[in-house]
C-alpha positions as CSV (number, residue, x, y, z in Angstrom):
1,X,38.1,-16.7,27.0
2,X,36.0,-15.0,24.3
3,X,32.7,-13.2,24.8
4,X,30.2,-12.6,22.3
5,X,27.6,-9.8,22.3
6,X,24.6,-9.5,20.5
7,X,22.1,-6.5,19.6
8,X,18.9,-6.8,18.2
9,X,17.3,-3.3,17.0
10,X,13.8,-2.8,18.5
11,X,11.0,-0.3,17.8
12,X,9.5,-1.3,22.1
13,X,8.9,-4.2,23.8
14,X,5.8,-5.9,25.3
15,X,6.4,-7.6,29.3
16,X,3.5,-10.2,29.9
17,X,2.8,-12.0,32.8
18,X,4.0,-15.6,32.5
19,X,1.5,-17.2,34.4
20,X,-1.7,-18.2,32.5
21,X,-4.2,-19.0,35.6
22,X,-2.9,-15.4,36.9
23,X,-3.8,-14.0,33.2
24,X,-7.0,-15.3,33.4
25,X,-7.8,-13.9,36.8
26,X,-6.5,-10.2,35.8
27,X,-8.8,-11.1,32.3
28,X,-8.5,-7.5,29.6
29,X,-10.6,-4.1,29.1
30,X,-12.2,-3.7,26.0
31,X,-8.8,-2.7,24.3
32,X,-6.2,-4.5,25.9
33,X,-5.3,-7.4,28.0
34,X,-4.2,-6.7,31.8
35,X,-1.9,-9.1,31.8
36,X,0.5,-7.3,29.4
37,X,2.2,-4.0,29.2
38,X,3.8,-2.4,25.9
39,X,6.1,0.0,26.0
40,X,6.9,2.1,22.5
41,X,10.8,3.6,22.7
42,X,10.7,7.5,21.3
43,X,11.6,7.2,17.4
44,X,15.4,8.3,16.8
45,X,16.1,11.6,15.3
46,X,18.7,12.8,13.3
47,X,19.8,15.8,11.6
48,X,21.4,16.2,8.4
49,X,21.6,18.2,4.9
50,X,19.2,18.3,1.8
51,X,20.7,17.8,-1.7
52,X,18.5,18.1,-3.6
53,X,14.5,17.5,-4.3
54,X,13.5,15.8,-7.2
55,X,10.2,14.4,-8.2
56,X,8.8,11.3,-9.0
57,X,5.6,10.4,-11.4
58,X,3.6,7.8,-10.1
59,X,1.0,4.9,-11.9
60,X,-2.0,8.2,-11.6
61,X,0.3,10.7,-13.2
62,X,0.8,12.5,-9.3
63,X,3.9,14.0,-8.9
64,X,5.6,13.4,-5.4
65,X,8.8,15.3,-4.3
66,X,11.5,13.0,-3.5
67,X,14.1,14.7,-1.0
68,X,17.6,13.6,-1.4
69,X,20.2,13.7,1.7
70,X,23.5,14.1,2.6
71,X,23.8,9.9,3.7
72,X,23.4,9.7,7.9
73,X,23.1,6.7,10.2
74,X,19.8,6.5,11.4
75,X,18.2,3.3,13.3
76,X,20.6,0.8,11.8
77,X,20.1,2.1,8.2
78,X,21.9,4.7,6.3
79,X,19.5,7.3,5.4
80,X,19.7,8.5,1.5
81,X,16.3,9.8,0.9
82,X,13.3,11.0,2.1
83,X,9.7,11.6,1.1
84,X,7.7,14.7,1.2
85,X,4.0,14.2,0.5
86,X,3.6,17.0,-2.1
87,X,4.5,21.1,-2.6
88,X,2.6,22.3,0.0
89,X,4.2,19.8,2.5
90,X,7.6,21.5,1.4
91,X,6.5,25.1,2.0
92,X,5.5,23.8,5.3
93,X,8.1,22.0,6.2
94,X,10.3,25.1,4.9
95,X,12.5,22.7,3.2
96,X,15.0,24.2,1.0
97,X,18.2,23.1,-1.4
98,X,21.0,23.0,1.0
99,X,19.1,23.1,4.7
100,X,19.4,21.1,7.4
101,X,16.8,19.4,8.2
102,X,15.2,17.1,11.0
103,X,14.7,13.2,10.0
104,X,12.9,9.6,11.9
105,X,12.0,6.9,10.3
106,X,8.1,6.8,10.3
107,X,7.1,3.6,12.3
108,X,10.8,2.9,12.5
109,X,10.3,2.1,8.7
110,X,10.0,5.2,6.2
111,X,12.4,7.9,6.5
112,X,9.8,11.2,6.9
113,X,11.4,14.6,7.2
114,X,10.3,16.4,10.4
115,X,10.8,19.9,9.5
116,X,14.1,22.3,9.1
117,X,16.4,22.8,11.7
118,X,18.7,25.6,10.2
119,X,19.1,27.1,6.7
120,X,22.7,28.3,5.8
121,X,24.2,30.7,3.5
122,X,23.1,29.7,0.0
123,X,20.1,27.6,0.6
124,X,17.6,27.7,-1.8
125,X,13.9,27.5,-2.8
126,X,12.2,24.5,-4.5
127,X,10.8,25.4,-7.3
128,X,7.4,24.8,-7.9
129,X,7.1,22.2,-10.9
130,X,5.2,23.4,-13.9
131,X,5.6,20.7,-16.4
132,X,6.4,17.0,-16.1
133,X,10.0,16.1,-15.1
134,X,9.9,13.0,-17.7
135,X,7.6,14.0,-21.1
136,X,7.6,17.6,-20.5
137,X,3.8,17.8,-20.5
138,X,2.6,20.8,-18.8
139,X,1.2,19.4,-15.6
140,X,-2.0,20.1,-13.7
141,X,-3.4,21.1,-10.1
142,X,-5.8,19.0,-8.2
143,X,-6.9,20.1,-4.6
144,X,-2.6,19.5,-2.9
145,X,-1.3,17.6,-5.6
146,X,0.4,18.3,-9.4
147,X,-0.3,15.6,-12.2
148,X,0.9,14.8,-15.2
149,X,-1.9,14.5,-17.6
150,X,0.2,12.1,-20.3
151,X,-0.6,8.5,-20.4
152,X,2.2,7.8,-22.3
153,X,5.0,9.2,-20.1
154,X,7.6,6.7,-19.2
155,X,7.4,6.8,-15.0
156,X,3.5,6.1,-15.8
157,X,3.7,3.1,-17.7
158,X,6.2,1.6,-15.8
159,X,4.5,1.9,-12.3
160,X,0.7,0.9,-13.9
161,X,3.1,-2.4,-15.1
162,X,4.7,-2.6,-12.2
163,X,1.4,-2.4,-9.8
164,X,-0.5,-5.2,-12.3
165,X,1.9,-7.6,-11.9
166,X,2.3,-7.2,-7.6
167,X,1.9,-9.5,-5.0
168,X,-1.6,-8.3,-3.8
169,X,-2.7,-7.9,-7.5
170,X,-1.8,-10.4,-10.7
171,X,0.9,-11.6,-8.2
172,X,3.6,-11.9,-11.4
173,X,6.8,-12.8,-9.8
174,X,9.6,-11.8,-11.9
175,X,8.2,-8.4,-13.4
176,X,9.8,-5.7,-11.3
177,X,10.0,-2.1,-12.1
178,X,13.4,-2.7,-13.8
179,X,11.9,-5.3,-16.2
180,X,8.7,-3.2,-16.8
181,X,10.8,-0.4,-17.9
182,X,13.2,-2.6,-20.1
183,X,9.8,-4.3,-21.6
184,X,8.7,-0.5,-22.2
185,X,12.0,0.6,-23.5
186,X,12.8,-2.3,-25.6
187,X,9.1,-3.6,-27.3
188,X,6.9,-0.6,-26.5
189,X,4.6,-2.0,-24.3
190,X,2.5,0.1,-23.1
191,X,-0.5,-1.9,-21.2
192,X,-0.7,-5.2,-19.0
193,X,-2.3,-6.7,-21.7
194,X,0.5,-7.1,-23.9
195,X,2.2,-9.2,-21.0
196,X,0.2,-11.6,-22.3
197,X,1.9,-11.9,-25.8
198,X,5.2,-11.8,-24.3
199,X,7.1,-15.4,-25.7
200,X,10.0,-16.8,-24.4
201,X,12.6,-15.9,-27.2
202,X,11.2,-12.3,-27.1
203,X,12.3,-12.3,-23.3
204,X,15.6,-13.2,-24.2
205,X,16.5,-10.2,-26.6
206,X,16.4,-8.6,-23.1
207,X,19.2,-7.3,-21.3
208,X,20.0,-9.7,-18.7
209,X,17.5,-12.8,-19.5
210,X,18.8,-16.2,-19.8
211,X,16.8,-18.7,-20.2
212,X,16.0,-20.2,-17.1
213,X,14.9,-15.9,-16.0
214,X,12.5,-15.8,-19.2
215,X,11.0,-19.0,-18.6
216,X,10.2,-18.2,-15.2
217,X,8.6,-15.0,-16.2
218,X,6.3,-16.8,-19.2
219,X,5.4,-19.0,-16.5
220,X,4.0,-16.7,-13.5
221,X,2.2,-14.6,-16.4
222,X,0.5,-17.9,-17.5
223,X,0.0,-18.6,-13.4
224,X,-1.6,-15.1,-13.2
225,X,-4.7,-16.2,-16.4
226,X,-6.5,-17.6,-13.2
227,X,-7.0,-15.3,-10.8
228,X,-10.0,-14.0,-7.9
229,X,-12.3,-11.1,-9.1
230,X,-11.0,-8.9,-5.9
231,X,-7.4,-9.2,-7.2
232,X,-8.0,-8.5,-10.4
233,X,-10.1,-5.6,-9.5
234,X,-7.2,-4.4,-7.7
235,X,-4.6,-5.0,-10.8
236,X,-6.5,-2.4,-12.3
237,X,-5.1,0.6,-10.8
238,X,-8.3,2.3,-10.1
239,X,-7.4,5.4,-8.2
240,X,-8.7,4.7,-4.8
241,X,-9.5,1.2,-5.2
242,X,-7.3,-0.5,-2.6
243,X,-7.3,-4.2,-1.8
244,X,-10.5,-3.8,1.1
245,X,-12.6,-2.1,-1.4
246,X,-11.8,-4.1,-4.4
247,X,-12.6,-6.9,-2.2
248,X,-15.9,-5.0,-1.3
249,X,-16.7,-4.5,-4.7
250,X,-15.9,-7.7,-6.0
251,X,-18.2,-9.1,-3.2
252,X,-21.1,-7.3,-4.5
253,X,-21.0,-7.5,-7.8
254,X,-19.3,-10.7,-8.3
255,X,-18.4,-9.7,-12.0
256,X,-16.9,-7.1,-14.1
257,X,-19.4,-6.4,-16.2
258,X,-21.7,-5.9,-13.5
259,X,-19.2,-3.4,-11.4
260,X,-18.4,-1.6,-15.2
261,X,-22.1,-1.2,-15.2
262,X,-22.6,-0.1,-11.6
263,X,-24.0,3.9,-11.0
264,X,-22.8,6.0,-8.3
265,X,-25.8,5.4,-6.1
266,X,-25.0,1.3,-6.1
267,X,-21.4,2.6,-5.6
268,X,-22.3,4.9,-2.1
269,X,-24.5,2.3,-1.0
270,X,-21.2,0.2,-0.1
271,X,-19.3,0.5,3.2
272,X,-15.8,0.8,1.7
273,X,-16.9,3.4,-1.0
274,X,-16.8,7.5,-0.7
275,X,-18.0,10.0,-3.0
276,X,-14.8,10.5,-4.6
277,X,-13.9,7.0,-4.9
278,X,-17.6,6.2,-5.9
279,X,-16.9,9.0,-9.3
280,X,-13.5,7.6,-10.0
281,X,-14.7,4.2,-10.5
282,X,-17.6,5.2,-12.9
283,X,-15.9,7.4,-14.7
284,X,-13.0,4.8,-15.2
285,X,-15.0,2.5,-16.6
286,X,-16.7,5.4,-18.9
287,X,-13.8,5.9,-20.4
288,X,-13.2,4.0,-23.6
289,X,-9.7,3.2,-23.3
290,X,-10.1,1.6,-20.0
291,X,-12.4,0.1,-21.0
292,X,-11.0,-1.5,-24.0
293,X,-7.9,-2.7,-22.1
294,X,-10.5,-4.2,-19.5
295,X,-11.5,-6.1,-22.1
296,X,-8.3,-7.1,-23.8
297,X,-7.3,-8.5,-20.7
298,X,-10.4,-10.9,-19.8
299,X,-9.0,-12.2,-23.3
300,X,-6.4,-14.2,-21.4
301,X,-7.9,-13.9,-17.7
302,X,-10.7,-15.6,-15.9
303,X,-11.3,-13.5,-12.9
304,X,-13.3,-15.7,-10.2
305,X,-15.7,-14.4,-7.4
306,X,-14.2,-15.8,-4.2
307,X,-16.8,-18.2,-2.4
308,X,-17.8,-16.9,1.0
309,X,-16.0,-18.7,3.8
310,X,-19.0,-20.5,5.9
311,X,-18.6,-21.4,9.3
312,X,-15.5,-19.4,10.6
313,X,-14.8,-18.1,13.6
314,X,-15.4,-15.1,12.2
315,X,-18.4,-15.8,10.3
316,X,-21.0,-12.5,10.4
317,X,-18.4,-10.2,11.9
318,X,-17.4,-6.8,10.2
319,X,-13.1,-6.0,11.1
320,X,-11.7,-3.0,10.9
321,X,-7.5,-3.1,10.9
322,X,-6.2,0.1,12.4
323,X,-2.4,1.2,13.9
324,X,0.9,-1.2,13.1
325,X,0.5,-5.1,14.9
326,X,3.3,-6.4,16.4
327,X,3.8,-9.5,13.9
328,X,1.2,-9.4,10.8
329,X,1.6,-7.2,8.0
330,X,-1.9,-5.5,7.2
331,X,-2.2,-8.1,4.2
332,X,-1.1,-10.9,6.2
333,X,-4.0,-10.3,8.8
334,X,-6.8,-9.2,6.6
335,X,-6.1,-12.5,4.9
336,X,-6.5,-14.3,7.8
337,X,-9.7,-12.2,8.6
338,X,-10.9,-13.8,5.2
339,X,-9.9,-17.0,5.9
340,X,-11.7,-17.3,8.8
341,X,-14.9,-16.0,7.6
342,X,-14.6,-12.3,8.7
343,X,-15.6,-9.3,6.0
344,X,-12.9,-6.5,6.4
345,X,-13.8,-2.5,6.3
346,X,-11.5,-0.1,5.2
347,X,-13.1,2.4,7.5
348,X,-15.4,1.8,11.2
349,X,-19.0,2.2,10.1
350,X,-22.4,1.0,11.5
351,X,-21.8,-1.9,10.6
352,X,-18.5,-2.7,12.1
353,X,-18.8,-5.3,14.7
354,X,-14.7,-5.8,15.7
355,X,-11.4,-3.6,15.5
356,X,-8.2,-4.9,15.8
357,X,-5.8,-2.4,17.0
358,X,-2.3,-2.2,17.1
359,X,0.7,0.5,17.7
360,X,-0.4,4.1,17.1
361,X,-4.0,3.2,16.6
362,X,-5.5,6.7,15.7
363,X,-9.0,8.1,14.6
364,X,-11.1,4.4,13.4
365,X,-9.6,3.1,17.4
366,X,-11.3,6.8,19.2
367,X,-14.6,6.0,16.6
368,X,-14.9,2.7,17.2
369,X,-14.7,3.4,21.0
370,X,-17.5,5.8,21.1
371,X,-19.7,3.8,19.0
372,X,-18.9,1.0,21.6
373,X,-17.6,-1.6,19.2
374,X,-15.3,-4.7,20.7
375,X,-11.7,-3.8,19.9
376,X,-9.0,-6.3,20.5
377,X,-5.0,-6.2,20.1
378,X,-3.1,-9.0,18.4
379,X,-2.7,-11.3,21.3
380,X,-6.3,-11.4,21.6
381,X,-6.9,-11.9,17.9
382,X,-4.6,-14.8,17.9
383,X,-6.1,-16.3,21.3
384,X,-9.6,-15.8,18.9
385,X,-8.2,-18.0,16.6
386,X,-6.1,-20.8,18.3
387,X,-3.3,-19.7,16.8
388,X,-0.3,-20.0,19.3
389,X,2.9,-18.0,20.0
């Protein structure tokens, strides 16, 4: 006779009464329903030994220290690497070459380093970066964080292309980072525009592109010439402009020119928007180069307002998304939020008129409390919306 066992990893586990008449009699606070309990198991943590730090240059120039680890088991994954969120986070931390140091993976998800558990003879100090990694440039202090100032570096180019052509932007399946860099490396190219003159046999003097690989690619970069004005906002790569507030903004506006055009009072007048966001914007679309690749690109794209959703359940109501839902990825429910009719808020305002909260709900959940607002979890959301399971 042969037995079989199975494990399944898990992050907690939610115990709900099976009983739907008795659910309805114990009915849910404000926050939760009665009827269900979750319980949230303590994040494992391991120790082990840092390599080395080394830093990466993201799509805004910021550099962000990458910490690399002696490999260790941790969750069901072998650890490798871990972030730090900039230099002062390492002083902190008192991470050094050679330490050991405390690891967890953040929401059972991103390996974060905890803080250091023991230095040994011949650890060493991280030395404070004083000129970019990749080009060389010297770099630059803002408030925590070092930039490189050079548009043209390589790790720059490569993200920007790379953040264009993602799923919640131009949505180009096909153009990783790898092909961005070999598209940089091989042609030059240096802006998403370009993309757009990419041919087929071009494709193929590519290392690894076959045919059926390059026509693909031609083909999601023709898909992408028709695209909504919040996506396309997004594609831009405005610092601070995430997907909510490029939504917001596209909302408003409802055209380019219009948001190009925009002053920082029109900007601050909108829900999503904060002063520093509000600058950015205007001065990206001051600035001449942007502005000319803005327009290079509505060469070959037709950017469309979305039309406003009439009659959903959640027609009129203001959502906020805050903590980590059981099932839906943050994109997956603001979409659904959309679909249905419902405006989504980056941050709990006045206006705010629902919060859905999940695991680890933190500072929006304790506002929205105290301004009294209706917070639900995701069984309720779902229950809102007839969707079963």
């Amino acid at each position: 006779m042969s037995f079989f066992f199975f494990f399944f990893l898990t992050d907690g586990a939610v115990i709900k009464l099976n009983n739907v008449p008795a659910r309805e009699v114990l009915g849910s606070t404000d926050k939760f329903p009665r009827w269900a309990i979750a319980y949230k198991f303590e994040a494992e943590e391991v120790v082990t030994t840092v390599r080395n730090v080394r830093w990466q240059v993201g799509r805004t120039g910021k550099l962000t220290p990458l910490a690399e680890l002696a490999p260790v088991d941790l969750a069901g994954v072998t650890v490798r690497r871990a972030t730090l969120n900039n230099y002062g986070d390492i002083l902190r931390k008192d991470v050094k070459k050679g330490s050991k140091v405390l690891i967890r993976r953040s929401n059972e998800v991103i390996p974060e380093i905890l803080g250091t558990v023991e230095h040994v003879e011949g650890s060493a100090d991280i030395p404070k970066p004083t000129v970019c990694p990749f080009c060389g440039t010297p770099l630059v202090e803002s408030g925590a964080n070092i930039f490189c100032p050079n548009t043209d570096c390589r790790p720059r180019i490569v993200a920007k292309l790379e953040h264009f052509a993602s799923k919640g932007a131009m949505d180009i399946e096909g153009l990783s980072e790898m092909t961005a860099g070999l598209l940089h490396d091989k042609f030059g190219l240096k802006n998403a525009s370009e993309l757009y003159l990419l041919t087929k046999e071009k494709l193929l003097e590519l290392e690894g592109f076959k045919d059926k690989k390059a026509e693909n690619l031609i083909n999601a970069i023709k898909k992408s010439r028709n695209v909504t004005l919040d996506r396309f906002i997004y594609a831009l790569g405005i610092d601070g402009v995430g997907k909510v507030a490029a939504a917001d903004l596209a909302k408003t506006f409802g055209d380019i020119s219009r948001l190009a055009a925009a002053d920082r009072k029109s900007l601050l007048a909108l829900d999503n928007i904060g002063e520093v966001t509000a600058d950015t914007i205007v001065g990206w679309f001051k600035d001449g180069a942007n502005m000319a690749e803005c327009n290079r690109l509505l060469l070959y794209i037709t950017p469309q307002a979305k039309k406003a959703v009439e009659g959903g359940i959640l027609a009129g109501q203001f959502v906020v998304l805050t903590g980590t839902l059981p099932t839906y990825k943050r994109s997956e429910a603001q979409k659904i939020i959309e679909e249905n009719g419902g405006i989504c808020q980056s941050s709990v305002t006045g206006k705010t008129t629902l919060v859905l909260a999940g695991e680890e709900a933190g500072s929006k959940l304790e506002k929205a409390q105290k301004l009294g607002i209706k917070i639900i979890d995701e069984a309720q959301f779902r229950q809102m919306l007839g969707i079963e399971g």
